[in-house]
C-alpha positions as CSV (number, residue, x, y, z in Angstrom):
1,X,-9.9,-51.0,-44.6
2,X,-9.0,-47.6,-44.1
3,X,-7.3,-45.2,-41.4
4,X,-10.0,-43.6,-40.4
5,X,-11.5,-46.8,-39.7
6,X,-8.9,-47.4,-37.2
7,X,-10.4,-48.1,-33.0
8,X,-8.6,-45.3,-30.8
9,X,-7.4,-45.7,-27.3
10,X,-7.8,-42.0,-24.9
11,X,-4.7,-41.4,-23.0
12,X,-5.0,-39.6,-19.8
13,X,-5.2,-36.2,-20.8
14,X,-7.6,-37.1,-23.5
15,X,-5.6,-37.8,-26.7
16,X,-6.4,-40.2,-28.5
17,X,-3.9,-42.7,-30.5
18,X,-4.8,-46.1,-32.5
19,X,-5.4,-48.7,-30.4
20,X,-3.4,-51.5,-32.4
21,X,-0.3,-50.0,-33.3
22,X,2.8,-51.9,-34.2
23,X,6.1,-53.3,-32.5
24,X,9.6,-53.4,-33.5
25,X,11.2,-56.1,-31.2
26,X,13.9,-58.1,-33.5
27,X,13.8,-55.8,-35.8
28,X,16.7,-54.5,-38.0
29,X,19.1,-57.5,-36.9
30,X,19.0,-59.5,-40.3
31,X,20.0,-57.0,-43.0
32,X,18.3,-59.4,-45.8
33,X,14.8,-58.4,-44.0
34,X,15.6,-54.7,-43.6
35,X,13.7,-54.1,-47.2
36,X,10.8,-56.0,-45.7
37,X,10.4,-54.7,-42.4
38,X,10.6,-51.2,-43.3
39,X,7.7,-52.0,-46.0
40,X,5.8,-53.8,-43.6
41,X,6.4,-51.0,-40.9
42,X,5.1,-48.8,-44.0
43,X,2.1,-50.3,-44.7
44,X,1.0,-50.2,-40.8
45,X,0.9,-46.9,-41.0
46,X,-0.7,-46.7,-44.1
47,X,-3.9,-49.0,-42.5
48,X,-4.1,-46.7,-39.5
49,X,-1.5,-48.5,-36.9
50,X,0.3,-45.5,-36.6
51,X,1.5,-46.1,-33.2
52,X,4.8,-47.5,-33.5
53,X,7.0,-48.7,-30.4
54,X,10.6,-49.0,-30.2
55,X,13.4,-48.9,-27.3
56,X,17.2,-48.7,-27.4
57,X,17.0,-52.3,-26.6
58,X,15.9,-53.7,-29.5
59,X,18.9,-54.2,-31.3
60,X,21.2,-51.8,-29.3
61,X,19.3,-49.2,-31.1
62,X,18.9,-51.0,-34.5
63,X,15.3,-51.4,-34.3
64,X,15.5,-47.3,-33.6
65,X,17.8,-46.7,-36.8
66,X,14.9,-49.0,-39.0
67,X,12.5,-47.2,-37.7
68,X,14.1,-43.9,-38.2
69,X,14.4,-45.3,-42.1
70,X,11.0,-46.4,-42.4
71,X,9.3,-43.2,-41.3
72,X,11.5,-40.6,-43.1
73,X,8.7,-37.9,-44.6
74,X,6.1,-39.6,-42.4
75,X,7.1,-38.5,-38.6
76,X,3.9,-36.5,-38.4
77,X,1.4,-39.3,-39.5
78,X,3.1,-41.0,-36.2
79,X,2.5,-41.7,-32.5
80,X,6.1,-42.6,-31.6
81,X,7.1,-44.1,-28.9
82,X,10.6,-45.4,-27.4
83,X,12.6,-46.4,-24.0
84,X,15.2,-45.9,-21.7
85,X,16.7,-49.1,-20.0
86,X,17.0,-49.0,-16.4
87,X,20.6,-48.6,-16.1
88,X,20.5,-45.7,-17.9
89,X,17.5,-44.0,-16.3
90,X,18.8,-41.8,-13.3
91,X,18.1,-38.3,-14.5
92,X,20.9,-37.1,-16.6
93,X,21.1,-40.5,-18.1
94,X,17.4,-40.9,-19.1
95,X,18.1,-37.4,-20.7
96,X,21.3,-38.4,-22.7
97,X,19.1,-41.9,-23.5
98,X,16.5,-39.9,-25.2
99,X,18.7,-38.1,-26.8
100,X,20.4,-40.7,-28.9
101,X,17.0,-42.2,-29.6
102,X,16.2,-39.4,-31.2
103,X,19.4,-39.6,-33.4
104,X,18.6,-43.0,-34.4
105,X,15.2,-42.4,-35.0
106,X,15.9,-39.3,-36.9
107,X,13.4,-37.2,-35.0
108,X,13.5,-33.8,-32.2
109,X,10.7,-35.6,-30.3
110,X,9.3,-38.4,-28.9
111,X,5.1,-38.5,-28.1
112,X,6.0,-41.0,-25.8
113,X,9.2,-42.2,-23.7
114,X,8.9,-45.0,-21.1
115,X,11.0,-46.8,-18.6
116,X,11.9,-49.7,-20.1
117,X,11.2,-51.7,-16.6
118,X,12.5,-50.6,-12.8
119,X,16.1,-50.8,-12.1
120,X,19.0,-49.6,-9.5
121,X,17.7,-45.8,-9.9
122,X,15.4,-44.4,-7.9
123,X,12.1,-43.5,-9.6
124,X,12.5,-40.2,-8.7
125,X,15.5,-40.1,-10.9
126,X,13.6,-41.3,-14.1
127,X,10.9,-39.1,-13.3
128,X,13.3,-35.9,-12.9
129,X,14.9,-36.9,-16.1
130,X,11.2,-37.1,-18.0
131,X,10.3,-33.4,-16.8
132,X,13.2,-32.1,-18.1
133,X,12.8,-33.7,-21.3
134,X,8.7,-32.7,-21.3
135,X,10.5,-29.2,-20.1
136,X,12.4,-29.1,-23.0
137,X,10.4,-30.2,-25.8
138,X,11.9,-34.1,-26.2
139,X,9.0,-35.9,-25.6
140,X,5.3,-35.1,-25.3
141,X,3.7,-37.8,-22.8
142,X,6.2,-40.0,-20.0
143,X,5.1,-43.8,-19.2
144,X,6.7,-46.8,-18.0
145,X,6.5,-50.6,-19.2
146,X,6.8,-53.6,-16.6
147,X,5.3,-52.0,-13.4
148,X,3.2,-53.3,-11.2
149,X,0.5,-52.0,-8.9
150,X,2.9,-51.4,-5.7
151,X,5.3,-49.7,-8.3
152,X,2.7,-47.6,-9.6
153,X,1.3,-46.5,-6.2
154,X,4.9,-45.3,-4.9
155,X,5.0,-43.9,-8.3
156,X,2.0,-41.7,-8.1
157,X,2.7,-40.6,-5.0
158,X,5.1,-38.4,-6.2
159,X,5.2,-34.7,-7.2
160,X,4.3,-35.2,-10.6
161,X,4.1,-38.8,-10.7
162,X,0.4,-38.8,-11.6
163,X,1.4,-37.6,-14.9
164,X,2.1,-41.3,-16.2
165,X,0.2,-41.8,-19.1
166,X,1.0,-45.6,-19.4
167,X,1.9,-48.5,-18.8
168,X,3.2,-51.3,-21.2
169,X,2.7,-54.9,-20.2
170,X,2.8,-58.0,-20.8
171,X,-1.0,-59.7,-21.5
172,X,-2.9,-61.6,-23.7
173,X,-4.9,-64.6,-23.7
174,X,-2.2,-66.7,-22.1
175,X,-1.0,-64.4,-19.5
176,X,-3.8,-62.8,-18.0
177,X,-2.7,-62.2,-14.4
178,X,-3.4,-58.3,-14.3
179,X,-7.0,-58.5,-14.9
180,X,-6.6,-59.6,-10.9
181,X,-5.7,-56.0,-9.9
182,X,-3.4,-54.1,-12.4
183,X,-5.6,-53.5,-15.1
184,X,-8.5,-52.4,-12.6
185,X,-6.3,-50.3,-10.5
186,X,-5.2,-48.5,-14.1
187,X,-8.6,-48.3,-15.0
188,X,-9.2,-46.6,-12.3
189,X,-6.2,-44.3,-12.2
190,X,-6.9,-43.4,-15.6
191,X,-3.9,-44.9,-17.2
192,X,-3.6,-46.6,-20.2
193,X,-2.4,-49.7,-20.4
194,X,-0.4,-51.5,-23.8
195,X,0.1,-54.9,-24.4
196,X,3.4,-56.0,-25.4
197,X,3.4,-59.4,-27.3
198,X,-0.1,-59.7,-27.3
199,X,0.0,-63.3,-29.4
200,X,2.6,-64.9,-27.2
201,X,5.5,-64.0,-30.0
202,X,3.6,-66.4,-32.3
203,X,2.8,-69.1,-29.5
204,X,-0.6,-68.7,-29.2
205,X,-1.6,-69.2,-32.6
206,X,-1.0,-73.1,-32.1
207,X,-4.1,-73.6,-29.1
208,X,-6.7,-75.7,-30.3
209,X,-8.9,-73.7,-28.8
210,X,-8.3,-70.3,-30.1
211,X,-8.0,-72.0,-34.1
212,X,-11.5,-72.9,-33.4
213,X,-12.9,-69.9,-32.0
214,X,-11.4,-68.0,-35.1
215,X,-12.6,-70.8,-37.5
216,X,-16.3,-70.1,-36.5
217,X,-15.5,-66.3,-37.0
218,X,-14.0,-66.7,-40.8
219,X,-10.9,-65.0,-39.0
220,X,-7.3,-65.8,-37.9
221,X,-6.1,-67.0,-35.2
222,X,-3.9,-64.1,-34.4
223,X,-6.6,-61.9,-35.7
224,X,-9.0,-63.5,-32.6
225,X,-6.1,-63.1,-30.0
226,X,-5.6,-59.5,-31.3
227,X,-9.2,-58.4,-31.1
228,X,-9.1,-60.2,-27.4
229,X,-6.9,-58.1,-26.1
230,X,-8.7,-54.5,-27.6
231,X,-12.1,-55.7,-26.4
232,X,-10.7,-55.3,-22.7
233,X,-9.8,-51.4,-23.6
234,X,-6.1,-52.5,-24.1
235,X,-4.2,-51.2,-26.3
236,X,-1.9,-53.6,-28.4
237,X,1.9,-53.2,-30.5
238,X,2.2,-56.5,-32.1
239,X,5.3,-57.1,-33.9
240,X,5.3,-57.7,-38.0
241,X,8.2,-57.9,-40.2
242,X,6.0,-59.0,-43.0
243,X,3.5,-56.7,-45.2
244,X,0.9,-60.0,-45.3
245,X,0.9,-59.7,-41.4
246,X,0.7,-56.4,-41.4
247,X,-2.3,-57.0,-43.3
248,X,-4.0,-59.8,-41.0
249,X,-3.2,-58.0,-37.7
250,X,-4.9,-54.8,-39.2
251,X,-8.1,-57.3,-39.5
252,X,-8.7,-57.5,-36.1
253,X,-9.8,-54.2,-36.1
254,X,-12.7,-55.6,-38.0
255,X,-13.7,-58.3,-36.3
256,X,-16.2,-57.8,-32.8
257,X,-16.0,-61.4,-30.7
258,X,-19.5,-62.0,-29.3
259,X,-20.7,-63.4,-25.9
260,X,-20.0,-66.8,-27.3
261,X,-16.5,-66.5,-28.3
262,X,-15.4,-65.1,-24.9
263,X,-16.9,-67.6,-23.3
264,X,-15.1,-70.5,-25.2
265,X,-12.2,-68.1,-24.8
266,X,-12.2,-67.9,-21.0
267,X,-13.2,-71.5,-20.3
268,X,-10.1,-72.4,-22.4
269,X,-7.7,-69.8,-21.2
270,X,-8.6,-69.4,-17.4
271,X,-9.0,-65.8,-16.1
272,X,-6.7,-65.1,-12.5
273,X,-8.3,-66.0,-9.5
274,X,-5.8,-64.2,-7.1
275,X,-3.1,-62.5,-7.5
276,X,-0.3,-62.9,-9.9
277,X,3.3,-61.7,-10.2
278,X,3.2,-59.6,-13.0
279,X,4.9,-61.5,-16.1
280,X,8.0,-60.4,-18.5
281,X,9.5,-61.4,-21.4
């Protein structure tokens, strides 16, 4: 395995980033795994999975401060991306949000900063506070991360709004309810979409189903659920704390699931047949 064997994900304007990059949710709260993590977060980038996610959340900013560790001489290998919580996010607070990310991550700029979901402000707000931080050289692309299609739509609508380059999700095999219209209307939109938790926090790797799907591939199951979610052009952040599954998520990058696998996949985790509320952790 080998970065430049690494699948890539186009963002609207057409960069392109790794498509399985790596999460940092629980991170940095046990100080007898900060060694770990920080190796494991290390190794990631080494195999390619170079975009790493974050938020002042996580931690109240710990996961930041690890992160900021863990990258120290490698902030240009990175695609780095963080997020403002809601109460935060009218404009001058999104600004002042960013701002101490970057302190903790030990960085001048974000390539991407999202709403963490919607909240009090307006979207206007957030949206004034991301151009002035695009203005000023803080961050290089704007998102946001638990918006649905009705969000999105007043979103887009406007000035400037059709900048978003993406939105962060929850999905995977057990939570598919924005194949229904989210993911199409994105699709069509042209924005990316990431999956947050894209094995269920561990969860899924205990269905009967998906353990034999992966035992008739030679793989894992959370290497199966993985390469699930980047065969619908989705692009996934799982969380590691551990160099050895560091080392199996990178597999799925390997690992094509033919016609038959779907098909077991689908009849044993039902696609939406309407529509869904979109789901959050």
């Amino acid at each position: 395995m080998t970065a430049e064997s690494a699948k890539t994900i186009t963002l609207p304007d057409g960069e392109r980033i790794a498509a399985l990059g790596q999460g940092t949710w629980y991170l940095g709260e046990d100080p007898a795994r900060r060694e770990q993590e920080i190796a494991a977060l290390r190794l990631g980038v080494d195999l390619g999975m170079t975009v790493v996610d974050t938020a002042e959340m996580y931690g109240d900013g710990a996961a930041e401060e690890l992160v900021g560790e863990a990258l120290r001489g490698r902030r240009e290998e990175v695609f780095l991306v963080s997020k403002v919580l809601p109460h935060h996010a009218d404009r001058k607070g999104t600004v002042a949000a960013c701002e101490d990310s970057l302190r903790r991550l030990r960085t001048e700029r974000l390539d991407l900063y999202l709403l963490h979901w919607r909240g009090r402000w307006p979207l206007e707000e957030t949206l004034a506070g991301f151009t002035d931080l695009m203005e000023a050289g803080k961050i290089r692309h704007w998102g946001v991360s638990n918006l649905d299609v009705a969000d999105l739509v007043e979103l887009t609508a406007l000035p400037g709004g059709d900048a978003v380059a993406v939105d962060q999700v929850l999905y995977n095999l057990s939570r598919r309810g924005i194949e229904w219209d989210l993911l199409p209307w994105c699709r069509e939109a042209g924005v990316t979409v990431m999956s947050y938790s894209p094995i269920e926090q561990g969860r899924l790797l205990k269905a009967q189903a998906l353990g034999a799907v992966a035992r008739s591939l030679g793989a894992t199951p959370a290497q199966v659920a993985l390469a699930w979610v980047l065969q619908q052009g989705v692009a996934a952040i799982p969380r590691s704390g551990s160099p050895d599954h560091v080392r199996e998520n990178r597999g799925a990058l390997d690992l094509h699931l033919p016609t038959e696998a779907l098909d077991a996949l689908d009849k044993a985790f039902l696609p939406p047949r309407g529509p869904t509320p979109l789901e959050i952790l």
